[in-house]
N, C-alpha and C positions, 0 to 999 in steps of 0.2 A: 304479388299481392302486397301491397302498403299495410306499414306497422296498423297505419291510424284505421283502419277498416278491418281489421285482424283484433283489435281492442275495441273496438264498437261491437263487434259481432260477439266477442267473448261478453261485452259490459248487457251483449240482448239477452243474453240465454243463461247467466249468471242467476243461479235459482237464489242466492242472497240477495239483499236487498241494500240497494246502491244509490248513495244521494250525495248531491256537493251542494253547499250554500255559498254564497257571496259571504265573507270573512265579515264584512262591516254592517251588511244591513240583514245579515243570514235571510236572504231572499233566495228560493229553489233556484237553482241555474238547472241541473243536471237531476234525471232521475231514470231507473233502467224497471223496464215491467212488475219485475219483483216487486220492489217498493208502492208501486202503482195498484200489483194486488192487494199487497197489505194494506193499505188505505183506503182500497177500494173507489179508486178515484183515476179517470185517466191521467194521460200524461198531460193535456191541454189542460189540466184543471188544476196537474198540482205543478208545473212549472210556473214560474214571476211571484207565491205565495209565499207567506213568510214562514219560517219553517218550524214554529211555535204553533201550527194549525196540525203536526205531527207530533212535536216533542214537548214535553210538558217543560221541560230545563233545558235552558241552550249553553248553561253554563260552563259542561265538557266541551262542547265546540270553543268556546272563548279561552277555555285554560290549554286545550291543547292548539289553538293559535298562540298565545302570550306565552307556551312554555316551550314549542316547536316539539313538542312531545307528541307519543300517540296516547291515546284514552283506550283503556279497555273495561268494560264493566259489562255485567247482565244486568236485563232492566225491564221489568214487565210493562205492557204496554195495555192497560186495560180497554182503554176504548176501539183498539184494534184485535182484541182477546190473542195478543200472541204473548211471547216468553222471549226476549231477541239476545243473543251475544254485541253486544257495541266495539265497534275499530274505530277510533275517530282520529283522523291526522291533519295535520297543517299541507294546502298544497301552497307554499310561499312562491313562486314561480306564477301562480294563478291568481293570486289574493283571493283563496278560498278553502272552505276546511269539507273534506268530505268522510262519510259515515258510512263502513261496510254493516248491514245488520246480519247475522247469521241465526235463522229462525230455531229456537229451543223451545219451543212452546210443545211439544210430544216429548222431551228429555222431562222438564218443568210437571207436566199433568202424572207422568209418571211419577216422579219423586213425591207430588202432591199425593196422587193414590197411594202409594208405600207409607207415606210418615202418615195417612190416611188410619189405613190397615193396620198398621202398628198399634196408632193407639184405642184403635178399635181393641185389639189384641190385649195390650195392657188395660184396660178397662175391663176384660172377659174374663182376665187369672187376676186381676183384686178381686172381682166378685165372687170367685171361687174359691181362693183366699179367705175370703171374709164368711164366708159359707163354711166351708171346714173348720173355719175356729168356732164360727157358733154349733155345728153341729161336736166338736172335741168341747167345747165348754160344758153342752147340756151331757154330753157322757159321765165328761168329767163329775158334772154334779148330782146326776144317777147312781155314779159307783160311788160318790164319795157317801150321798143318802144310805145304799144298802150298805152299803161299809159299815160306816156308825151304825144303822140298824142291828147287820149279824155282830158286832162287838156288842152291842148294848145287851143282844139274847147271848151270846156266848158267855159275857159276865155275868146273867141271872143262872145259865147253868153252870157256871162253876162253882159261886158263892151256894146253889143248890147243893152240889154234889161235895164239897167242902164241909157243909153244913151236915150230911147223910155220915159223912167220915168223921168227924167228931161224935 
């Protein structure tokens, strides 16, 4: 079996999503199913397009041509409602930069749920918080009421009974 049909067959069933552009004019050369679902677009539709009808910035692709570096970043992709991890590398050999995406958008909605819930959570103990201080305020100023009350009657009976004893 040849390399080059052993990498095609892996580049078809690759559940990431797999794109190369032309380095100069980032025009799609290359794109594997994946990518095709995320866009929601066949393959005929999204090869010879510029690759700005995907990516809002094409500016990783440029710095990791000009730096021969690879790009890594997360980057939500709202008009495709995904959550993607970014690979992006120079193929210098090719004059073209290609972009693994690896889908996080269920890693993404959970964490969104959690920091969701959380502050759902911290919302539910200030209000409880703020609850128990008003309800320890008005105790507070219950007892303090009868407090001075029973001082006020204990000092008419003493100065009474003080009074009896002289």
């Amino acid at each position: 079996m040849a390399y080059e049909s052993l990498w095609e067959k892996l580049w078809e069933f690759d559940p990431n999503s797999l794109v190369v552009v032309d380095r100069s004019s980032m025009i799609v050369q290359v794109v594997n199913p994946s990518f095709c679902h995320m866009v929601k677009a066949e393959k005929s539709q999204v090869l010879g397009t510029h690759a700005s009808a995907y990516f809002d910035d094409l500016s990783d692709f440029q710095l990791a041509w000009n730096d021969g570096a690879v790009i890594r970043k997360e980057k939500r992709f709202p008009r495709f409602d995904t959550y993607m991890r970014l690979l992006i590398f120079p193929m210098k050999d090719e004059d073209m930069v290609a972009c693994i995406m690896v889908d996080l958008t269920s890693e993404y909605l959970q964490r969104e749920e959690m920091r969701r819930m959380k502050q759902e959570l911290l919302l539910g103990v200030n209000k409880v918080i703020d609850r128990q201080m008003h309800v320890a305020q008005e105790i507070a100023g219950m007892l303090g009421e009868t407090t001075a009350e029973a001082k006020v009657n204990l000092i008419k009976i003493r100065n009474l009974l003080n009074e009896e004893i002289r």
